[in-house]
N, C-alpha and C positions, 0 to 999 in steps of 0.2 A: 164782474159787473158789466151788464151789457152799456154799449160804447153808444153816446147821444151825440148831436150838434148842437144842442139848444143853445142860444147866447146867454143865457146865463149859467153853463157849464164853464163857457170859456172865462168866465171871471174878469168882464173886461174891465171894471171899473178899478182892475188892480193897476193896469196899465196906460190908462188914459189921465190925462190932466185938466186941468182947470183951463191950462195957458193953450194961446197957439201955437204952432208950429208954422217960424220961419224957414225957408229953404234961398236958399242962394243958388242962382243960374248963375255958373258961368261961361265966356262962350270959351269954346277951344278951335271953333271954327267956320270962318266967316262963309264959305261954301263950302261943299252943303252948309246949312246951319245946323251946328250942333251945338249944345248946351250939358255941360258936366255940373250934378246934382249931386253933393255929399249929404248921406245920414237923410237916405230918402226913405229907407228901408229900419226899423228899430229892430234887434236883435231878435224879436218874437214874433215879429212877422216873418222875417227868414226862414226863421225852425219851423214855421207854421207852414211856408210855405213848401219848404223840402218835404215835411212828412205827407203834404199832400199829394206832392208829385209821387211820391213811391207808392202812395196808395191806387193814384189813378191812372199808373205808369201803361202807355199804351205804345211803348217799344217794343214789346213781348209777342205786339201782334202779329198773324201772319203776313209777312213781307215779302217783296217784290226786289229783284235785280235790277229791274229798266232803268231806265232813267228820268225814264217818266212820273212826273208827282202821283197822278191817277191814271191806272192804265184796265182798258174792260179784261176782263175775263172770261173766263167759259162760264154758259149760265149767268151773262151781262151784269155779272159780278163786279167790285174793285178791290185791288188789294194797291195796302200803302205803299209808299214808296220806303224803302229800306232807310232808315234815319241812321243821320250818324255820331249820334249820341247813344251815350247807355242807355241813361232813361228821359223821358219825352212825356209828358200829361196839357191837358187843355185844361185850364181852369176857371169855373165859370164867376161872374160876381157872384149871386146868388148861392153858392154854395156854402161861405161861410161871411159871418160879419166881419172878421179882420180881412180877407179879400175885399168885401165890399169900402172896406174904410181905404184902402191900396186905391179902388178905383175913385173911390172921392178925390181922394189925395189928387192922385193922376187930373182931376178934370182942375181945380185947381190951377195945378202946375201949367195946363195950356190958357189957361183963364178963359172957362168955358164951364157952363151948368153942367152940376154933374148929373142932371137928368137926361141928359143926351148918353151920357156911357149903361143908359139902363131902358127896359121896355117903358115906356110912356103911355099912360091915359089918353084918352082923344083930346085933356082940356092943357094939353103941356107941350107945347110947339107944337102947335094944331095947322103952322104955317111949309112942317115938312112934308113930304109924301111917304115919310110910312111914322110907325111910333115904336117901333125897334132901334136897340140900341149902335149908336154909329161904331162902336171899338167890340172887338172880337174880344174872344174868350184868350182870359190870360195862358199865353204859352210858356211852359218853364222847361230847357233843358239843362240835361246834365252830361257833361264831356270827361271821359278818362282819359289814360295815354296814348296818347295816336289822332286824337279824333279832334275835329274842327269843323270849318268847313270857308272856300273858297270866296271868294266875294260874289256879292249875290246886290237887288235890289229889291227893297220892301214893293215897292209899285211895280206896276204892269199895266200896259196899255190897253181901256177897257175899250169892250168893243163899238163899233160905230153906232150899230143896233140901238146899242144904251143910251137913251135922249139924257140923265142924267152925267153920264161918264164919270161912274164912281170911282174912287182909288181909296188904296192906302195913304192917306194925308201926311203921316205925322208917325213917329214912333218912342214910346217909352223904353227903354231899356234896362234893365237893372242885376246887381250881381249880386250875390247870394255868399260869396265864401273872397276870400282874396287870394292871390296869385302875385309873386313876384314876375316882374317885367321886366323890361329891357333894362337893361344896366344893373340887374339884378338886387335893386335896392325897395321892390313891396312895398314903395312908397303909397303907391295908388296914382303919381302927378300923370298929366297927360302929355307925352314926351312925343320929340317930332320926329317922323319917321325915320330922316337921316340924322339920325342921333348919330354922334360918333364914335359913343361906346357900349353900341346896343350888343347882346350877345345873343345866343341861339334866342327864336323865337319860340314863348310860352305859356301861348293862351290868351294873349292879350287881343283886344277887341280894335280892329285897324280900320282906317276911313281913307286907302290908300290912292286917293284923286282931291285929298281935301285941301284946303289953302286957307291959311291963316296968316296974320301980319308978317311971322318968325322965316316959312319959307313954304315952298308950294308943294312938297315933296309927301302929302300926307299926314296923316296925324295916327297915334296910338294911344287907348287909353286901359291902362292897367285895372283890372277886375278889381275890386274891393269893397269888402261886405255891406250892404246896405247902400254902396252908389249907385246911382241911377245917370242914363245919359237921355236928352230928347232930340231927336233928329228930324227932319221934316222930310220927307221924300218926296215932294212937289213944290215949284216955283210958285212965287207970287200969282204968275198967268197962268200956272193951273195945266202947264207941262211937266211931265216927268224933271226929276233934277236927277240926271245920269251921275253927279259926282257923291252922290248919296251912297252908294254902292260901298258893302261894309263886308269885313271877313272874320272869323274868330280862328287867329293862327293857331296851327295845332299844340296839342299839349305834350312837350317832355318827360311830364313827370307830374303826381299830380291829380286835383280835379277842377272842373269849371261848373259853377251853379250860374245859369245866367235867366231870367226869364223876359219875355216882351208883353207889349198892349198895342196893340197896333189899333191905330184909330183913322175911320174911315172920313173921306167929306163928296158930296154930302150928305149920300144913303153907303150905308152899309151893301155889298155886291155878296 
């Protein structure tokens, strides 16, 4: 039987309730800000969203050594930058309703319309200067044994040119599968870097400039299915927050499902 999207394939009303859904922010860390969200994720969006990344998996593509994210080529071509994940997909809302319901969620969760996470009519914040949606296409990767990646920062300093000075604002994060952490106990809790009985690192997702009541030394939070973390990668005035800068330690052993939404202020770049 040839394969549909239509939303009522998906049989949503099997999965949805009457009631709402509360979510509990907690913070884990007072600089950067960050906020750890359990049972962000329901068990069927996960699967939903795994099967999508393997269908729209654009790891396979051909890639580039540099180190450059986009680098020209012969014939003012670009080829990717070599990813260091297995698999890698962009996911857009639009493509399925349980996505779209993710980014509902998501706008929610910053307490913000969620007509901003989508293209807009002219008669719907008719006060911004475009009607494109401000949060990019949901990115989901998937990490084996060996593979991670270094600390990095969602922001980058837009250029002068841009009278706007768009950024990356804000980031949702979320995991897909769980992984025991430090201390080897798969709790899921958010443990402080200088743990005293952290063992090999694996996989866990590190915020290692962050500072919280407990001690200044970083923070770590163990991947677990369906959590979500939101971090903000710009200050109040509208500077980079340098301590934002996050790592995904490599994996031992293992996989890592993690996906993001990175959301812009105050146009999309």
């Amino acid at each position: 039987k040839k394969a549909t999207t239509s939303t009522s394939s998906l049989n949503l009303a099997k999965y949805r309730g009457n009631d709402g859904l509360d979510l509990t922010l907690k913070t884990i860390s007072i600089t950067p800000r960050v906020f750890q969200i359990d049972n962000f994720l329901s068990d069927v969006e996960v699967e939903h969203l795994k099967d999508m990344t393997k269908k729209y998996n654009i790891s396979n593509l051909e890639t580039d050594s540099s180190d450059n994210a986009n680098t020209k080529t012969k014939g003012n071509k670009k080829k990717r930058k070599k990813t260091a994940a297995t698999s890698e997909a962009w996911i857009r809302r639009e493509m399925s309703p349980i996505v779209d319901a993710i980014y509902h969620r998501s706008a929610d969760l910053l307490n913000i319309d969620e007509s901003l996470l989508r293209h807009r009519n002219e008669h719907e914040h008719s006060e911004l200067a475009t009607h494109h949606s401000i949060a990019e296409a949901m990115h989901i990767t998937h990490f084996t044994n060996g593979q991670g990646y270094a600390p990095i920062s969602d922001a980058a300093q837009a250029s002068l040119k841009n009278r706007y000075q768009p950024n990356r604002f804000a980031t949702i994060m979320f995991f897909l599968n769980d992984i025991v952490g430090v201390g080897g106990t798969g709790s899921g809790d958010s443990v402080d870097e200088s743990s005293a009985d952290k063992v090999e690192p694996g996989g866990d997702t590190v915020f290692p400039l962050a500072i919280n009541e407990k001690n200044h030394d970083g923070i770590r939070v163990t991947p677990k299915k369906g959590r979500a973390i939101l971090f903000y990668n710009m200050l109040p005035d509208g500077n980079i927050d340098d301590l934002s800068q996050h790592a995904s330690e490599m994996l031992n052993d293992g996989e890592k499902w993690v996906g993001s939404i990175y959301i812009w202020d105050p146009i999309i770049d």
